[in-house]
Phi, psi and omega in degrees: 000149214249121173297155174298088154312071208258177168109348184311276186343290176281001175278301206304294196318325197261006169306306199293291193303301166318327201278343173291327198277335162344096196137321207288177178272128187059186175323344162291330172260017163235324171300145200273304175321306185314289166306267187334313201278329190306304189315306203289303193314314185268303162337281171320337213266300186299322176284328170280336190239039177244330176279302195281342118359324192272316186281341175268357173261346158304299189307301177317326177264355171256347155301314178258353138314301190306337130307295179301299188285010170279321175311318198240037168072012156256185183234187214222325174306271172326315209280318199280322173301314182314278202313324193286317184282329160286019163036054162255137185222086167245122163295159183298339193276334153330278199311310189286340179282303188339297181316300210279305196289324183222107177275329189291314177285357176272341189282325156324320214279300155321288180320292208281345151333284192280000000 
């Protein structure tokens, strides 16, 4: 009988894992401990800042309204108040491409607010 090889399996898994580390620096990318712990760290990383992306695309867009409308003599404060009692609901991310792509139709836009 012919002896038994093993290790197929986990050579592939620590194959697989070495090969997402690719890129990385140093003992991470070769090392299999190394590289796993790198793999969880950036995972983790990634899950956070996939949450945090959204809040910071928030701040931006309301940062470049909060401009466009300085220009025509609001504040970001008012303009929002204005939009609730005119019960318009364009969002901020609307309102700020509006502002930044087509300034004329965002100044109409205004115009037709106040």
């Amino acid at each position: 009988m012919p002896r038994v090889k093993r290790g197929v399996i986990a050579n592939k898994r620590r194959k697989n894992l070495l090969k997402k580390a690719k890129g990385y620096n140093w003992r991470r990318k070769t090392n299999f401990r190394a590289a796993k712990e790198a793999l969880l760290k950036a995972g983790k990383y990634a899950h956070r800042d996939r949450r945090a992306k959204k809040r910071s695309f928030r701040s931006l867009w309301i940062v470049r309204l909060n401009n466009a409308l300085r220009l025509h003599g609001l504040t970001y404060r008012s303009f929002i108040a204005l939009e609730k009692s005119k019960n318009i609901e364009l969002d901020r991310k609307v309102l700020s491409e509006l502002a930044k792509d087509n300034p004329k139709i965002f100044q109409t836009f205004i115009e037709s607010i106040k």
